[in-house]
N, C-alpha and C positions, 0 to 999 in steps of 0.2 A: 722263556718268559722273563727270567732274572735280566739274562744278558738285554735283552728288548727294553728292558724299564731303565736299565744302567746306561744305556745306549740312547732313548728316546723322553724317558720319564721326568719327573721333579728331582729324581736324584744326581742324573745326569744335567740337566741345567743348573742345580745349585753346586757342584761341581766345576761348572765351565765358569758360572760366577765367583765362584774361590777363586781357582784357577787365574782367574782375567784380574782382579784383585792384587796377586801375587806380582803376575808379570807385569802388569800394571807400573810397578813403585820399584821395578828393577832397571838401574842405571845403563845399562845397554841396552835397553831398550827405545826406543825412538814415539813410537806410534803404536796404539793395540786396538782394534774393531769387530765387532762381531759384523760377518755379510750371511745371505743367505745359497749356498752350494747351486750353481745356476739359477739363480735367483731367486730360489724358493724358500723361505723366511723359515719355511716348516725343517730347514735343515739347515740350522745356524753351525758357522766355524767360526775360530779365533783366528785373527789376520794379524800380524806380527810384524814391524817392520825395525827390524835389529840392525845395531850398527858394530860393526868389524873395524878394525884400522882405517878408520876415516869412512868406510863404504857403507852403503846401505843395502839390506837385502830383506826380501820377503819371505815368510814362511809361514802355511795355514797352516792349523792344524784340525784334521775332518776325523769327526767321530765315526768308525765301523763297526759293524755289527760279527760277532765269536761267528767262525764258522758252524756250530753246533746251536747256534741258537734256534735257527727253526727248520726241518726236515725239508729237501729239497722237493719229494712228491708232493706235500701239503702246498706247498705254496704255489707249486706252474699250476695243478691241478685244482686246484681248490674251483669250488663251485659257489661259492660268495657272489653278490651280486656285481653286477657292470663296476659301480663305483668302488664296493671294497676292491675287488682284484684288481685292479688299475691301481690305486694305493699301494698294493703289496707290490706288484713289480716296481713302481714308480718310486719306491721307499724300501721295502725291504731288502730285495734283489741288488738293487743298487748298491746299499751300505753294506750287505753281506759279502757281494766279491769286488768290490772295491781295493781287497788290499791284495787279492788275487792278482787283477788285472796288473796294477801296478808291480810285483814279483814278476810278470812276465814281461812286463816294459825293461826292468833293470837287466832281467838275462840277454834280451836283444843289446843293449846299450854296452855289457861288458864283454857280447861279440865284436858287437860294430862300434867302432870309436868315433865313427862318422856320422853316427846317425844320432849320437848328441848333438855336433852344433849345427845338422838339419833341423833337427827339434827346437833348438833354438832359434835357427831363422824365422821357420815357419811360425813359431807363437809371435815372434817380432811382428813380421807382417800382418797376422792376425790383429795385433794390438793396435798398430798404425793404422791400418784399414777400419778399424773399432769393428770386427765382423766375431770377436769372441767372447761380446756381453750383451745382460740380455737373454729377455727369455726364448728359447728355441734354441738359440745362438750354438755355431761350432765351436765347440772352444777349446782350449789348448789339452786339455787332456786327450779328448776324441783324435785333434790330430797327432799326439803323442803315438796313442795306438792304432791308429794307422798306418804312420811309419811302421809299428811293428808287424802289423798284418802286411804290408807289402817287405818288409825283410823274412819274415816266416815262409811267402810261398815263392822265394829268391828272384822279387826283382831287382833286389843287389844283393852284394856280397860285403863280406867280411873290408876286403882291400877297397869299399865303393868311396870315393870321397862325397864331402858334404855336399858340394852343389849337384853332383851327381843323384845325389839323396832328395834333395829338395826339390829339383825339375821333375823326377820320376813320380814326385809325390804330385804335383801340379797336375801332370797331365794324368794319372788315374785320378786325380775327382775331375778332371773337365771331360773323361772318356765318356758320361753318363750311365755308368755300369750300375754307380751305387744307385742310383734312382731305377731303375729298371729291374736290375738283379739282387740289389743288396749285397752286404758283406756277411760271409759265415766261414768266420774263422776254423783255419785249420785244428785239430784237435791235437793236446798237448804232446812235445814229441819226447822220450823218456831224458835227453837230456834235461830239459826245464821240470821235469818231475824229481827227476837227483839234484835239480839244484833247489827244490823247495819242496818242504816237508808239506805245506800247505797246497801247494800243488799235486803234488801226490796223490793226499788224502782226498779232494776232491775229484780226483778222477777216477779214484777208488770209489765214489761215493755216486758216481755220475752214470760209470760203469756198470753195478750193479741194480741200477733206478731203470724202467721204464715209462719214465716224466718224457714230455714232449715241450717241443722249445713253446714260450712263451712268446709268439708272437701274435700282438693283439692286432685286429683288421682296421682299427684304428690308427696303426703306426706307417707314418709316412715315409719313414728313410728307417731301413734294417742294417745293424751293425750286432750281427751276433759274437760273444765271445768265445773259446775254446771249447765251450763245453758245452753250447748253443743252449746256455741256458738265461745269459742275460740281453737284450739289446741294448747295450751300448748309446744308442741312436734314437731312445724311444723320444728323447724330450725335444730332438732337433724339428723345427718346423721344415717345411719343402719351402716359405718364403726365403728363410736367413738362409736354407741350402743353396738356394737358386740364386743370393746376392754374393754366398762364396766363390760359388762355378764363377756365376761373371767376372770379377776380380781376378780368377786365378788363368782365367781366358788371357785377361790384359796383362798379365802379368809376365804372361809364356810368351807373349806378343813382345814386350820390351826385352826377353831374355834372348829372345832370339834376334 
């Protein structure tokens, strides 16, 4: 509950308003905004736009939630009604393995040296096409970790170059698998557990749970993650999927 109020409460907003205050009146800094984390206002981040040796670059900064804050069975299982439990995945679940997910992004990327500037491509295109803003919307994270979902169960390798990376990524979402079958990710492999103590600990915690994934009958597009306890996917609509596929249709069309 502490962690939850530090994370969501008046402590954690008057907090992010010091915070913004501070960075605000510091000379390298350029621009400071609060936006709402896929557009939802109920989950505001600082948006930062810093300048380097002439350059400019972004950087948000998104509040998570301690992994200890709230009991993995309480929350899939919970028997609250329709709208509380939809809140909890839609809010809790999300801020809690948020910084998970991201621990398992960096382990594929200090594999693959290639599948950073596929990830880079790929948010580029997302950006040009404007298909990663917006409520529903794909957006740069989800296709972050689906590179890694397709580097986890080896449709490339280590040695794969980047355009290599980013074709392979194209035609698994135009295959229509994710709509049909969904994603559920592979479970964590002990390397990515020796490389995080937070990964570990939750699959220690995952391990001895018989919780069942949280997938609501209302979720159009399933992206589960390792430990098939969050969908990733819950807030993607099936319209903004269905204007990705097309895009990525023409896009295989001009690469080829």
């Amino acid at each position: 509950i502490r962690d939850f109020c530090l994370s969501r409460g008046l402590g954690d907003v008057y907090k992010r308003q010091v915070l913004y205050k501070v960075l605000k009146d510091h000379p390298s800094i350029k621009q400071i905004s609060f936006n709402g984390f896929r557009s939802d206002l109920r989950k505001p981040f600082i948006n930062i736009r810093k300048k380097a040796g002439g350059l400019f670059f972004s950087v948000n900064l998104i509040p998570s939630l301690d992994l200890d804050s709230f009991p993995i069975k309480t929350l899939i299982q919970s028997k609250k009604s329709d709208i509380t439990r939809s809140w909890l995945l839609d809010s809790v679940l999300e801020d809690k393995y948020f910084e998970i997910a991201l621990e398992t992004l960096h382990f594929v990327l200090q594999q693959c040296l290639g599948a950073r500037r596929a990830i880079v491509m790929l948010k580029i295109w997302l950006y040009v096409r404007d298909l990663s803003v917006g409520k529903g919307s794909w957006n740069g994270f989800l296709m972050s970790m689906l590179v890694t979902h397709l580097y986890r169960i080896g449709r490339f390798s280590n040695a794969s170059p980047p355009h290599h990376i980013f074709r392979s990524t194209l035609v698994y979402l135009t295959s229509g698998s994710i709509l049909s079958e969904g994603i559920k990710m592979s479970p964590f492999t002990v390397d990515e557990r020796r490389y995080s103590q937070n990964i570990a600990a939750l699959h220690r915690t995952v391990e001895s749970s018989s919780s069942v994934a949280p997938i609501d009958p209302s979720d159009s597009i399933v992206f589960l993650d390792p430990c098939r306890i969050l969908n990733f996917a819950r807030r993607v609509s099936v319209q903004a999927f269905s204007e990705l596929i097309h895009d990525a249709k023409f896009l295989l069309k001009y690469l080829q």
